[in-house]
TIFI-305106 format. One record per residue (C-alpha): x, y, z; residue in one letter; residue number from 1. Coordinates in steps of 0.02 Angstrom, whole numbers, plus 32768, in hexadecimal, padded with zeros to 4 digits. Layout:
N
{{X, Y, Z}, 'A', NUM},
...
This chain:
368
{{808C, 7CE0, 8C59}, 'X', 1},
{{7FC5, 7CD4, 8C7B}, 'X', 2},
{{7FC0, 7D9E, 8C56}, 'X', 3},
{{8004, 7D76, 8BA8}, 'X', 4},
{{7FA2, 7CE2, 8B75}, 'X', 5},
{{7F1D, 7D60, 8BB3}, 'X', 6},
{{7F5C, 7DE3, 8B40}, 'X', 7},
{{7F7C, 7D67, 8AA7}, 'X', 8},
{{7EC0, 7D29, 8AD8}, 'X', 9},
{{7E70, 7DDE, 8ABC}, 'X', 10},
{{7ECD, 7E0F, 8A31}, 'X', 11},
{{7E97, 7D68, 89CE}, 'X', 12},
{{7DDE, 7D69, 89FE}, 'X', 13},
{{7E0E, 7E29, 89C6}, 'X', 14},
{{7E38, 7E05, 8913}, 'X', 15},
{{7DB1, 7D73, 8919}, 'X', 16},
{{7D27, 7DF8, 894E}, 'X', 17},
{{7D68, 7E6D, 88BF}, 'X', 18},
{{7D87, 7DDB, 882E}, 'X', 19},
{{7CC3, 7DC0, 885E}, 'X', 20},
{{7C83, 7E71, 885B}, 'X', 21},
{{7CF8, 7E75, 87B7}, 'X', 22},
{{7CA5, 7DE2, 876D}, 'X', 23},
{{7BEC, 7E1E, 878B}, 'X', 24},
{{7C03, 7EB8, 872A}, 'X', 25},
{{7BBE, 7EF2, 8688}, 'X', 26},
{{7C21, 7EBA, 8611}, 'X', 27},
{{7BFF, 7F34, 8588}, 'X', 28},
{{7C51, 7FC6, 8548}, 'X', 29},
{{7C5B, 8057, 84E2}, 'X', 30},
{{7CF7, 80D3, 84A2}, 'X', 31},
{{7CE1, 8161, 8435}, 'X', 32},
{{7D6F, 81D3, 840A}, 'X', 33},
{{7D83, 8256, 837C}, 'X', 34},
{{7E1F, 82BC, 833A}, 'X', 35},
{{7E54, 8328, 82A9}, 'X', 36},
{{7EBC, 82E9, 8227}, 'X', 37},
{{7F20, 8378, 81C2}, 'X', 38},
{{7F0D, 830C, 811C}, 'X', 39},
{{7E8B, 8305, 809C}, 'X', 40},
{{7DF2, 8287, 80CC}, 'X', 41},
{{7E05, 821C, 8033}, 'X', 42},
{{7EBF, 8209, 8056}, 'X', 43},
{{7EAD, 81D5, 810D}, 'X', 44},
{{7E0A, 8167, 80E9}, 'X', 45},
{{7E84, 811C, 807E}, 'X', 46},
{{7F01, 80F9, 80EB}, 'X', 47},
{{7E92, 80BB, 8180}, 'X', 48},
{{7E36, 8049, 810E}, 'X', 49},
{{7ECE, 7FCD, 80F2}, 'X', 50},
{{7F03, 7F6E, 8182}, 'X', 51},
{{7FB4, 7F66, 8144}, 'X', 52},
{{7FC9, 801E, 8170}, 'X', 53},
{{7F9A, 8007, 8228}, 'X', 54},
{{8038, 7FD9, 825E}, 'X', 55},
{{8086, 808F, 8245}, 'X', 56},
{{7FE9, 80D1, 82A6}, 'X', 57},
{{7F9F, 8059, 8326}, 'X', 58},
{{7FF3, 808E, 83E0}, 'X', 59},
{{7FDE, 7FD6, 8411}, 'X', 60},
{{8030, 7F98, 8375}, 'X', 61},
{{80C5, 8008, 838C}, 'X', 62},
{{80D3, 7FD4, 8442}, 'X', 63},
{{80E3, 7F24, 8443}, 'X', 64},
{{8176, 7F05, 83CB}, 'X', 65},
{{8148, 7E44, 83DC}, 'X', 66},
{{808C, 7E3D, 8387}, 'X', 67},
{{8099, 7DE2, 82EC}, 'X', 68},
{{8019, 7E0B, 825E}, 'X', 69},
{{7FC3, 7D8E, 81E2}, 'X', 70},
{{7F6B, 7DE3, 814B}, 'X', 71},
{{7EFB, 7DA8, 80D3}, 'X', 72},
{{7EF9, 7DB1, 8021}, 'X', 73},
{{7E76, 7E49, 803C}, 'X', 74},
{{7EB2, 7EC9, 80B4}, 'X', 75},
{{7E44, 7F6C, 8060}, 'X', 76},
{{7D81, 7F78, 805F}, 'X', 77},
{{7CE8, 7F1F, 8085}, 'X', 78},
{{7D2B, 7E6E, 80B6}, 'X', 79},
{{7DE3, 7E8C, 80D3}, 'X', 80},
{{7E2C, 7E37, 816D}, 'X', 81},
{{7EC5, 7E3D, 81E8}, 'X', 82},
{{7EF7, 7DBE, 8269}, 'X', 83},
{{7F84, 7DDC, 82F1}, 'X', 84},
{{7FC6, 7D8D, 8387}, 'X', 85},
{{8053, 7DA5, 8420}, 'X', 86},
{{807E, 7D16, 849E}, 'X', 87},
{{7FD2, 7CD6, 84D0}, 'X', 88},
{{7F6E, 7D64, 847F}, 'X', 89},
{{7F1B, 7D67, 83EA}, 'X', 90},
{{7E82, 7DB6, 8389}, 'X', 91},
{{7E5E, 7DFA, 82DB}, 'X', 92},
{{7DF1, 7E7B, 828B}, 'X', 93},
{{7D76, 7E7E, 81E4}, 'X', 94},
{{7D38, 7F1C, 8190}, 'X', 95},
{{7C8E, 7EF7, 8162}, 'X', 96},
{{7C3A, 7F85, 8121}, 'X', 97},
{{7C95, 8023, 80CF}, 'X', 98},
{{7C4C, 80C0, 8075}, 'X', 99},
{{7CD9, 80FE, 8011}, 'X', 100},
{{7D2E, 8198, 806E}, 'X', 101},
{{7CB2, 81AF, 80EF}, 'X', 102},
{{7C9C, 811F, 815F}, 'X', 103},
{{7CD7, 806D, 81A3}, 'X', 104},
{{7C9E, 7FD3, 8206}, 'X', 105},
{{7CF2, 7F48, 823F}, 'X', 106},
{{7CE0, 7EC6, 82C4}, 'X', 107},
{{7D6E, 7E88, 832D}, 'X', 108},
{{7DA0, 7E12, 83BA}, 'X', 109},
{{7E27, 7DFD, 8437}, 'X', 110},
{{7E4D, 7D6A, 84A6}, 'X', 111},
{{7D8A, 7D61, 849F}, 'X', 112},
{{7D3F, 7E06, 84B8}, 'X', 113},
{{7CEF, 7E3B, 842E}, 'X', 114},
{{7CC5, 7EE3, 83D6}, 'X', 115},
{{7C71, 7F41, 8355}, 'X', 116},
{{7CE3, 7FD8, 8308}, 'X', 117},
{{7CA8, 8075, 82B3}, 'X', 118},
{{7D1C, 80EA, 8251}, 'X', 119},
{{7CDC, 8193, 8221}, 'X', 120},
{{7D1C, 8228, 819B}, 'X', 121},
{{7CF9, 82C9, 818D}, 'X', 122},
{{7D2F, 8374, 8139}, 'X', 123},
{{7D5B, 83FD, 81B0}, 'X', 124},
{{7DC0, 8473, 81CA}, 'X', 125},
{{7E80, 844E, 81AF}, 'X', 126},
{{7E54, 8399, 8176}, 'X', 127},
{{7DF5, 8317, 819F}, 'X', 128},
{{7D95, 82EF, 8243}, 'X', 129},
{{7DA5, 8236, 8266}, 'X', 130},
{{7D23, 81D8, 82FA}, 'X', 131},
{{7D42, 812F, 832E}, 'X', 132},
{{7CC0, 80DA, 8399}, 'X', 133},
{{7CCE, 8032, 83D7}, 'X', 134},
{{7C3D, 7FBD, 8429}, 'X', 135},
{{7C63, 7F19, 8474}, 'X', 136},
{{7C55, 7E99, 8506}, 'X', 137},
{{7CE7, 7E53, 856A}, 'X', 138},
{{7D09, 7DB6, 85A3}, 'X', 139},
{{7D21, 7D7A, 8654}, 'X', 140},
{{7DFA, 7D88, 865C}, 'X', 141},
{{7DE3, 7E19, 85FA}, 'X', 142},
{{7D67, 7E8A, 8688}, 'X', 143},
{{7DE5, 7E46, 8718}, 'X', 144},
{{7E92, 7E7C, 86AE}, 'X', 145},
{{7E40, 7F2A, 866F}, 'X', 146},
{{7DF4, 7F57, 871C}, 'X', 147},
{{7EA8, 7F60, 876C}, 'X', 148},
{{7ECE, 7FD1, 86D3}, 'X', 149},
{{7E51, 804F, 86EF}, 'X', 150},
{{7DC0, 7FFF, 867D}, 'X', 151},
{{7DB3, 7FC7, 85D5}, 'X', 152},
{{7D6A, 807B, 85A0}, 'X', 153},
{{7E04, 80D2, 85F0}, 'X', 154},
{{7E86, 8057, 859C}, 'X', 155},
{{7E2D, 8054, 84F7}, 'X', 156},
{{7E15, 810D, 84DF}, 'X', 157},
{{7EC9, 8135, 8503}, 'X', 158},
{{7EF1, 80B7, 847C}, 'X', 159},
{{7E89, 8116, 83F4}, 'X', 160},
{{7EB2, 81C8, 8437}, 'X', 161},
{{7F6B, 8195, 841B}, 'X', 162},
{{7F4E, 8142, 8378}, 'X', 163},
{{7F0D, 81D9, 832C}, 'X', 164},
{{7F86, 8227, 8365}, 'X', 165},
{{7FFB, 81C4, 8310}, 'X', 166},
{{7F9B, 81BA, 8260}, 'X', 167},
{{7F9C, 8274, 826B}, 'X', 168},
{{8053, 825F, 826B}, 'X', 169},
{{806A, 81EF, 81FE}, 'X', 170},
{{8010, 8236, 817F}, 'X', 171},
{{8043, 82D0, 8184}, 'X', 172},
{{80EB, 829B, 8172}, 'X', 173},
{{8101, 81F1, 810C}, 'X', 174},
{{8086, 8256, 807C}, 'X', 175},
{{80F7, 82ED, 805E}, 'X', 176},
{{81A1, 82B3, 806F}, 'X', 177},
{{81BB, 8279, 7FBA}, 'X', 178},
{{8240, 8289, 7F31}, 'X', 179},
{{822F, 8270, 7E73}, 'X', 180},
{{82B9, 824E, 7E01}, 'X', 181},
{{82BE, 8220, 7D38}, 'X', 182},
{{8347, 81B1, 7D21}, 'X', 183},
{{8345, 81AA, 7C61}, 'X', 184},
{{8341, 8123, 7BCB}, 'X', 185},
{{8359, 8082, 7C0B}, 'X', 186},
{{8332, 7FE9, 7BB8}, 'X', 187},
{{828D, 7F76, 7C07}, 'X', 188},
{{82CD, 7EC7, 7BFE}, 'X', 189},
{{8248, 7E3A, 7BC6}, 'X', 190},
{{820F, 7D91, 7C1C}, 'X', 191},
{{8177, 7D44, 7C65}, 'X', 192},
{{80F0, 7D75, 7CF5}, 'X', 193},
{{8067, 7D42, 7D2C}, 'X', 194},
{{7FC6, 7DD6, 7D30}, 'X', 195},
{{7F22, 7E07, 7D5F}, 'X', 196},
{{7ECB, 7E81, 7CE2}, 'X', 197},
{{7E2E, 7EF3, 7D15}, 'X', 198},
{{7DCF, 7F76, 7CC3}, 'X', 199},
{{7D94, 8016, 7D29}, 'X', 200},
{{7D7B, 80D3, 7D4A}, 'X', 201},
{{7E2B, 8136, 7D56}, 'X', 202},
{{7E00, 815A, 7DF8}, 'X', 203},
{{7DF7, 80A2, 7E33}, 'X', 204},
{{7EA2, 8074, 7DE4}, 'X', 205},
{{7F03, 8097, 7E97}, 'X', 206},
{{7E89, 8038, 7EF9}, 'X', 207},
{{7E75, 7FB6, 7E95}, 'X', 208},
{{7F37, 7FAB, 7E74}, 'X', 209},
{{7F35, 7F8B, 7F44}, 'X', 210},
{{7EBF, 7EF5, 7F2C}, 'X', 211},
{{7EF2, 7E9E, 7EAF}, 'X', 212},
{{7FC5, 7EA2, 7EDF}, 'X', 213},
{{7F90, 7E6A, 7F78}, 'X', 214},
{{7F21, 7DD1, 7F23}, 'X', 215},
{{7FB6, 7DB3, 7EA8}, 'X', 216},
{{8034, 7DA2, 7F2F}, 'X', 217},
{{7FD1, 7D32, 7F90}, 'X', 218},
{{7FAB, 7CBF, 7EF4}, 'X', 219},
{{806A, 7CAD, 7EF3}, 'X', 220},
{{8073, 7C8B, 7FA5}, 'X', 221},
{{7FEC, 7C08, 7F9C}, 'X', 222},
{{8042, 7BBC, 7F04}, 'X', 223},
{{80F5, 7BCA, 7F32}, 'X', 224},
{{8125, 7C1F, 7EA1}, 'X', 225},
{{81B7, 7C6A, 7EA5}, 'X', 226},
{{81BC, 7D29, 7E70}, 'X', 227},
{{8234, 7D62, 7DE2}, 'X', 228},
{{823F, 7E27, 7E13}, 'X', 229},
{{81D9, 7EAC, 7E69}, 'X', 230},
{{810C, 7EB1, 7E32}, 'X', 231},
{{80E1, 7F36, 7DAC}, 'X', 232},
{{8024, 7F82, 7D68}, 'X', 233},
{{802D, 7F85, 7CA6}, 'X', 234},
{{7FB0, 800E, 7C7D}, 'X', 235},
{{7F62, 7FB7, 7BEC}, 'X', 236},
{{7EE3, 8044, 7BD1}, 'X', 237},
{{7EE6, 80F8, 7C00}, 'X', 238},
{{7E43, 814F, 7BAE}, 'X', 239},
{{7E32, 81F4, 7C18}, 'X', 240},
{{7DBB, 8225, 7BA9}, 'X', 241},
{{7D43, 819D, 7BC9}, 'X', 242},
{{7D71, 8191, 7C7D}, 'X', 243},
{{7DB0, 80D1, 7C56}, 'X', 244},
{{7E4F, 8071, 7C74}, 'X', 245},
{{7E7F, 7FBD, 7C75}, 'X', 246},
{{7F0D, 7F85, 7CD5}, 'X', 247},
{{7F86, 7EDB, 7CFE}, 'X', 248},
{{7FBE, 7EAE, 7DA4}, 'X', 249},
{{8067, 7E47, 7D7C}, 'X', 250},
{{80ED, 7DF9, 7DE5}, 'X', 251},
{{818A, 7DA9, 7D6D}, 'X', 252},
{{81AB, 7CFD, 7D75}, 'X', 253},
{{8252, 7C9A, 7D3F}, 'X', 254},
{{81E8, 7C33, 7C9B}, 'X', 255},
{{813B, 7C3A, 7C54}, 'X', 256},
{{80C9, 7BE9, 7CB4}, 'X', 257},
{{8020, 7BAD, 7C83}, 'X', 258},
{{7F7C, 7BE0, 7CDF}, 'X', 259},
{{7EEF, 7B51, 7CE8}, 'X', 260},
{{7E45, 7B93, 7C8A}, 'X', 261},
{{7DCE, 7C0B, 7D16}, 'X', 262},
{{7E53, 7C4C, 7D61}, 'X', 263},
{{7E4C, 7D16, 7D8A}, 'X', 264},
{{7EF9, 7D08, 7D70}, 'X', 265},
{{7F67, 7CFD, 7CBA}, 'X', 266},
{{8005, 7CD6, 7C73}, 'X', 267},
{{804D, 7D5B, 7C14}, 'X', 268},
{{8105, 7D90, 7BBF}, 'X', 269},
{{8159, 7E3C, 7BEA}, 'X', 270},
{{819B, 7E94, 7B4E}, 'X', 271},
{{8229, 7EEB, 7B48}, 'X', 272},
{{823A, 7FAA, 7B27}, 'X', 273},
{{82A7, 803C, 7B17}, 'X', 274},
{{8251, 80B4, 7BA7}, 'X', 275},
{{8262, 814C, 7C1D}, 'X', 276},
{{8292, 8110, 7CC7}, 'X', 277},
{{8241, 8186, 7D56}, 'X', 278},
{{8247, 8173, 7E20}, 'X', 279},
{{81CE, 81A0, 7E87}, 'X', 280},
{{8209, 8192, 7F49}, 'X', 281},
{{8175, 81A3, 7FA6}, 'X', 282},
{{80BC, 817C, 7FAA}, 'X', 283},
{{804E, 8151, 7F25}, 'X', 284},
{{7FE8, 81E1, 7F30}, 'X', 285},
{{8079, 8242, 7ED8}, 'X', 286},
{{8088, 81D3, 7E43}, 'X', 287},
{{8013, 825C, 7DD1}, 'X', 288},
{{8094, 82CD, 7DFB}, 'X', 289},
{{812B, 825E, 7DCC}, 'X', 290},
{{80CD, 821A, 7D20}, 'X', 291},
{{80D2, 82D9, 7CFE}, 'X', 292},
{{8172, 82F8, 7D16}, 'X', 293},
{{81BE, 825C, 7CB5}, 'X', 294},
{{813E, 8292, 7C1A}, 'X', 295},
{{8176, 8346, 7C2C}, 'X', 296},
{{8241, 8302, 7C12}, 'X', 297},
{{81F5, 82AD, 7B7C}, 'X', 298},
{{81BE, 833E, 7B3B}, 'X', 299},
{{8268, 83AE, 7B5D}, 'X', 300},
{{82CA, 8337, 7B23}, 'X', 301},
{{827C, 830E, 7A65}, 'X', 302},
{{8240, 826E, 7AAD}, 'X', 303},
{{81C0, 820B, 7A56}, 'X', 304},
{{8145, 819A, 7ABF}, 'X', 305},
{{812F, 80DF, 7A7A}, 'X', 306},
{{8073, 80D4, 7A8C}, 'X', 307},
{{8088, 801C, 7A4E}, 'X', 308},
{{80E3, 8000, 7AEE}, 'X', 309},
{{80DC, 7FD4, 7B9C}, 'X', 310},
{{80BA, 804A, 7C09}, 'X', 311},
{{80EC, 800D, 7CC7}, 'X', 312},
{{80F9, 803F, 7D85}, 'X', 313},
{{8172, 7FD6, 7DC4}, 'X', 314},
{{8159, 7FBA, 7E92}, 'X', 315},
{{820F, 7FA7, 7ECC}, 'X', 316},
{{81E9, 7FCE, 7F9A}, 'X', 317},
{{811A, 7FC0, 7FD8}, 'X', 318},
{{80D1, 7FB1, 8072}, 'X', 319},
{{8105, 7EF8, 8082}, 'X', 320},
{{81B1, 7F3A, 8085}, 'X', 321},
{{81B3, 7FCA, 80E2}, 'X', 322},
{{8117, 801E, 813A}, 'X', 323},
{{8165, 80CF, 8130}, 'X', 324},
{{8108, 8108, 8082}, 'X', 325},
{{81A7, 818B, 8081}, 'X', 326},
{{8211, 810A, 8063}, 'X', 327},
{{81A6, 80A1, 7FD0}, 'X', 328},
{{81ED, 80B2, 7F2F}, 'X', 329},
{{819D, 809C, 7E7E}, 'X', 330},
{{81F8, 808A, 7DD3}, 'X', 331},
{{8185, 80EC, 7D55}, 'X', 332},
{{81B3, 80B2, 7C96}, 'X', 333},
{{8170, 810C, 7BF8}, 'X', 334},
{{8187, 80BD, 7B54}, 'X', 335},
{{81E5, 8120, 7AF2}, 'X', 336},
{{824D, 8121, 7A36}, 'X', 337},
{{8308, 8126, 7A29}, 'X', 338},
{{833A, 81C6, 7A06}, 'X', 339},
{{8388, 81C7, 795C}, 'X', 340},
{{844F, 81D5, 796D}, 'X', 341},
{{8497, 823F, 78CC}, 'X', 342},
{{852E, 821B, 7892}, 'X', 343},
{{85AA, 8296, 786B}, 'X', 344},
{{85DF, 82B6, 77AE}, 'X', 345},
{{866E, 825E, 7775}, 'X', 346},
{{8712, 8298, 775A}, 'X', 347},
{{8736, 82BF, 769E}, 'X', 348},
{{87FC, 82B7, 766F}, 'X', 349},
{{8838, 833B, 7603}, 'X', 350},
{{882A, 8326, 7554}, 'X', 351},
{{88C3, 834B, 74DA}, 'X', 352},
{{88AF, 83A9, 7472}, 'X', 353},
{{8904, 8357, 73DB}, 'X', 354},
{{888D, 82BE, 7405}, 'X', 355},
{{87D4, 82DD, 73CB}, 'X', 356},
{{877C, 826E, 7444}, 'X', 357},
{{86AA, 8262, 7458}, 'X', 358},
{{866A, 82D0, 74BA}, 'X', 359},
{{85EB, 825A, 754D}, 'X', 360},
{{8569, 8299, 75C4}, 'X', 361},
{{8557, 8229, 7673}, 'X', 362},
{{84CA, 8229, 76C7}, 'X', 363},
{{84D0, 8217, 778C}, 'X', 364},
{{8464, 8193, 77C3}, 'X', 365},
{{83F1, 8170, 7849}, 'X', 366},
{{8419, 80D0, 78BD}, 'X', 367},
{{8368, 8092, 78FA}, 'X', 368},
């Protein structure tokens, strides 16, 4: 028995001795790892710079099936934030600083220890060559757990080489499996929304179709308004020529409602129109292609647009739904006429001939 409390004795002042030597270390840190992304910069800046897409990349997401995820009504650019937690841990991140397709920082903390994160894009050959670097200072618990792991630097770079890995993946997958189909006239039923109009560059439309769905949805969550149907972009304004368009951000509601004076957000009423119906199955960045294809059936078909219409994307399944952007789907509708149905001559009987009887002319006409 004394040659085990022996044993026990040495082994504590053991794990005392190294807790202590633990404790007294540096607590800084620094991680740098780089891959190669086989997808266009702007496309994976893109992607990296909304924290909603991190789920279907980060390795640490994916393994712990229990971490919960609290975003805020900004989750792309300069000022965008994410919170998360599982059991007793917790931490969030904030993008502070972002030069569009070409670099990211953010600062982040976990359980306490703190860090600075730095995203970097570049061409290259194949794709795009993405470096993250992270800076930071752990906390007392955190330099005792990680030293029995093999070191914060060890632990955090084999998160980052396997998250690359993964967005490599990811992209290269969820952005080319896509389907388009045009599913004909349909009829665009009216009612009310509520909308958020802006005016920009053509360019900005997608990225500033990201911010402000995500602003409108959490105006509704704030409120407790109840939505009506899936959020839509009326496309106000399309000038390609000036490089200018002005576009709403709606979600339907069951009745008009009204919006106090100040407010970014407005009441407005949804008309209803005779339109082409199109699907697009996939990600966004395939919508030019689908928009082509539905104006292209116009054309075939002796279609005629309705300029004084509504023209509308539709978002049936986003990233709030589904984080797969294979699986999102978007309802493209084109305003178009009702093609003119002629009706067939009438059926004249047969005149005797012992009978004079005036002769008539009908003329087939047009139902609007």
């Amino acid at each position: 028995m004394r040659i085990l409390k022996y044993i026990f004795l040495l082994i504590l002042l053991a794990l005392v001795g190294i807790t202590v030597y633990v404790a007294t270390q540096k607590g800084d840190f620094e991680v740098t790892k780089s891959s190669v992304i086989k997808t266009p910069r702007s496309t994976v800046f893109d992607y990296v710079n909304d924290y909603k897409n991190w789920e279907t990349f980060g390795s640490w997401m994916q393994k712990d099936t229990d971490i919960k995820f609290n975003y805020d009504a900004k989750t792309i650019g300069a000022g965008a934030k994410c919170a998360f937690e599982s059991g007793s841990d917790s931490g969030d991140i904030k993008t502070y600083f972002v030069k569009e397709n070409d670099s990211l920082a953010q600062k982040a903390n976990f359980n306490g220890t703190t860090a600075t994160i730095s995203w970097k894009f570049k061409d290259t050959v194949g794709g795009t060559k993405i470096t993250v670097y992270s800076k930071g200072k752990m906390d007392i618990m955190t330099k005792i757990t990680t030293f029995f792991k093999g070191g914060i630097s060890s632990i955090l770079g084999d998160v980052y080489e396997k998250s690359l890995r993964n967005l490599d993946k990811t992209l290269h997958y969820e952005m080319k499996t896509y389907s388009i189909k045009v599913n004909g006239i349909v009829q665009r039923p009216s009612g009310f929304c509520l909308k958020q109009t802006v005016s920009c560059r053509i360019k900005s439309v997608g990225k500033n179709t990201k911010i402000l769905m995500a602003r409108m949805v959490h105006f509704f969550k704030k409120n407790k308004i109840p939505m009506a149907g899936k959020p839509f972009v009326n496309y106000d304004r399309y000038d390609v020529a000036n490089d200018f368009a002005t576009i709403s951000i709606c979600i339907p509601v069951r009745q008009q409602i009204s919006i106090t004076d100040g407010s970014d957000v407005a009441s407005g009423e949804i008309i209803a129109f005779t339109c082409l119906k199109t699907t697009l199955t996939g990600d966004y960045s395939h919508t030019k292609e689908a928009w082509a294809k539905a104006k292209k059936y116009i054309a075939d078909n002796g279609l005629k647009e309705n300029f004084a219409g509504s023209y509308t994307e539709v978002y049936v399944k986003t990233i709030d739904d589904i984080k797969q952007p294979s699986k999102w789907i978007t309802e493209i509708y084109i305003p178009v006429f009702p093609k003119a149905i002629e009706l067939p001559n009438p059926i004249v009987a047969p005149v005797n001939p012992a009978v004079e009887t005036p002769q008539t002319t009908t003329t087939p006409t047009e139902n609007p």
